[in-house]
N, C-alpha and C positions, 0 to 999 in steps of 0.2 A: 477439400471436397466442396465442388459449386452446392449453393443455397439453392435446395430444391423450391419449385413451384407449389404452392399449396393453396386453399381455399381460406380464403381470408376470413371466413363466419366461422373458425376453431374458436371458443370462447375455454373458460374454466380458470383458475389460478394457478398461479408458482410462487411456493416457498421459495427465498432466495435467499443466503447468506453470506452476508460477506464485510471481509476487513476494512478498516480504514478508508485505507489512499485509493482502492478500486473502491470502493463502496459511496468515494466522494469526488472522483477522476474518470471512471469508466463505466462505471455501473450505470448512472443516469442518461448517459448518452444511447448504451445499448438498450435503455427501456422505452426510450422515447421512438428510438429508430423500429422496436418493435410496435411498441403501441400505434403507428403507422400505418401498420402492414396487417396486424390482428387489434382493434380499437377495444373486441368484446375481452380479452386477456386481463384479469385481476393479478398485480403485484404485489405478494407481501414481503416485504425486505425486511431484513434485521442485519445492524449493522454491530458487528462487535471486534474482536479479533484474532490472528490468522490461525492461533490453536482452537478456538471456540468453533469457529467454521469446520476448522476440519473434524473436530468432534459430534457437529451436529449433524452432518452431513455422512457420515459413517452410521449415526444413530436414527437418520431418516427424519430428524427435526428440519429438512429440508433437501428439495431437489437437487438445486443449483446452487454453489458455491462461488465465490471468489474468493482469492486467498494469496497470501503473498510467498509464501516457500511449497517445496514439495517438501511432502516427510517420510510418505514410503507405497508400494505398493497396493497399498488396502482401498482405494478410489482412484477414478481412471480422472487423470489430471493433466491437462492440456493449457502449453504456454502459450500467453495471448500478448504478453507485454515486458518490455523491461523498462527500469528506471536507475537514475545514478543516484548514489546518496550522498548528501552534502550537510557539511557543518553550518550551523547557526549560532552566534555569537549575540552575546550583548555588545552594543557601542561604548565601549572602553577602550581607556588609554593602551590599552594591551594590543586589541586588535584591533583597533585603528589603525598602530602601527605598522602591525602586520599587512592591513588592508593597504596601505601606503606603496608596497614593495609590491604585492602580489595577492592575487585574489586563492592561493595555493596554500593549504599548512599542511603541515606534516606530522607524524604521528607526535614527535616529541612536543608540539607548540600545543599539545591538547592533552598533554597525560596526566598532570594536574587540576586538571579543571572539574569543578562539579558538574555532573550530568542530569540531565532533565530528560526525561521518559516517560512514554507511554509505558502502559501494562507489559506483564513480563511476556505477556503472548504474542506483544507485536513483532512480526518478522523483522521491521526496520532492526528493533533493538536486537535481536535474536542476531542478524547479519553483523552492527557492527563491534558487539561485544566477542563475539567468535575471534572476529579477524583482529581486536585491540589485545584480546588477551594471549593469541598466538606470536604475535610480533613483538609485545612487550611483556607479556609474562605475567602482567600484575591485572585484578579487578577494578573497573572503575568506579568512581565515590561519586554515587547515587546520593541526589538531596533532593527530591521529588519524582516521583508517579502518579501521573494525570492520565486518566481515558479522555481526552480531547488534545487533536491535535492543537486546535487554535490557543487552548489552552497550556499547551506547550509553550507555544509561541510568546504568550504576553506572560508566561514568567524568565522566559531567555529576554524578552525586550526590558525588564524592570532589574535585570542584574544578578537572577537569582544565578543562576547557572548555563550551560551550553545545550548543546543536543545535534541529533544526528536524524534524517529527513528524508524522505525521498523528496527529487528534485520540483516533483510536480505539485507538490505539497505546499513548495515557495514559489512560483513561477509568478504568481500574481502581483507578490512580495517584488520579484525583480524586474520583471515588466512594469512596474509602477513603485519605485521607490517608497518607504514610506519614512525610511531612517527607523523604525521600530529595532530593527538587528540588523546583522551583517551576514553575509552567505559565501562561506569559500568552500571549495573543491579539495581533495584530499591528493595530495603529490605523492604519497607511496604506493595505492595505488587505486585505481579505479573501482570503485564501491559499486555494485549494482543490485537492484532489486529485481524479483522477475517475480510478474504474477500469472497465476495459474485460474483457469475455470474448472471444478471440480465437481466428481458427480459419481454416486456407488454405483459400481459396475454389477452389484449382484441385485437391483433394485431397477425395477423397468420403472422408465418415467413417464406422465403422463402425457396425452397428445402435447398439450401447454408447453411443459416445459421440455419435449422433444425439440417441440418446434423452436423453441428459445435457443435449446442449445445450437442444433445447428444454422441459426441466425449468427452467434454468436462466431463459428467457425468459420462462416462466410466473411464477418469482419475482419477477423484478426489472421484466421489462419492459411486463408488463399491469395495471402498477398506473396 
């Protein structure tokens, strides 16, 4: 649907709620592009993750959602994006080697390894525990849960264990080297995230974040 024409003097605010990797990749962009267009528009964002979202947003603790999975029915949820998920390594002799051969590993080069996660609500980990415990059978050995991605990061960079990403989470990491860790791709198969904008269908929104959402639709979804 094209972005209707509106009168730029709508002022009022929007709860918004949302995961991670949108909350830190998309979300900032689409507020800016708004505040633009309506400057009088108050933002209040809470960033947490993709079950909290969709919980608060079912319970009216906000308008407007982002969120990284669909889970059913009960909110009108519209895809805006997808993303690949990639491993993140410590700089060890291990995968080094691996690094040396090919920027590719495979289920078995990681079934041993301890894993490094966010909250169990994050969809990243929700994706790749589904598809590690389907193809190999066993749970993975869990030796930290951090709510921060970054914080992720600088315990995969000091040796503690690995972890699993969206792509855009490292982009900056691989545009600009830092040697902190290593980032391969998964060769069995293509890992993707896909994030959703989310919003109760039995709960009329206010002009604000009407108008937010289909800003929103004009971005992502009339391409």
């Amino acid at each position: 649907m094209a972005m209707k024409e509106f009168d730029a003097d709508i002022s009022g605010s929007i709860d918004i709620r949302t995961s991670s990797i949108p909350g830190q990749f998309i979300v900032p962009e689409l507020l800016a592009g708004f505040h633009e267009k309506y400057p009088h528009v108050i933002f209040n964002v809470e960033v947490s993750d993709s079950d909290k979202v969709w919980s608060d947003i079912m319970d009216n603790l906000g308008e407007i959602g982002f969120t990284g999975y669909f889970e059913n029915n009960s909110l009108k949820c519209e895809l805006i994006s997808r993303d690949k998920l990639v491993l993140i390594t410590p700089v060890n002799e291990k995968f080094e080697k691996l690094m040396a051969v090919s920027s590719m590993v495979s289920i078995n080069d990681v079934a041993g390894e301890k894993f490094i996660w966010r909250e169990e609500g994050s969809a990243t980990r929700k994706t790749f525990e589904n598809w590690f415990k389907g193809h190999d059978g066993r749970e993975l050995d869990t030796v930290a849960v951090i709510n921060s991605i970054e914080g992720v990061k600088a315990c995969v960079s000091q040796g503690m264990g690995v972890s699993v990403m969206s792509l855009s989470a490292v982009k900056n990491e691989i545009d600009n080297p830092t040697g902190a860790f290593l980032v391969f791709q998964f060769e069995d198969v293509e890992l993707e995230r896909e994030f959703y904008m989310v919003y109760n269908k039995n709960t009329t929104l206010s002009p604000a974040a009407s108008r937010f959402r289909d800003y929103v639709e004009s971005r992502y979804m009339d391409k």
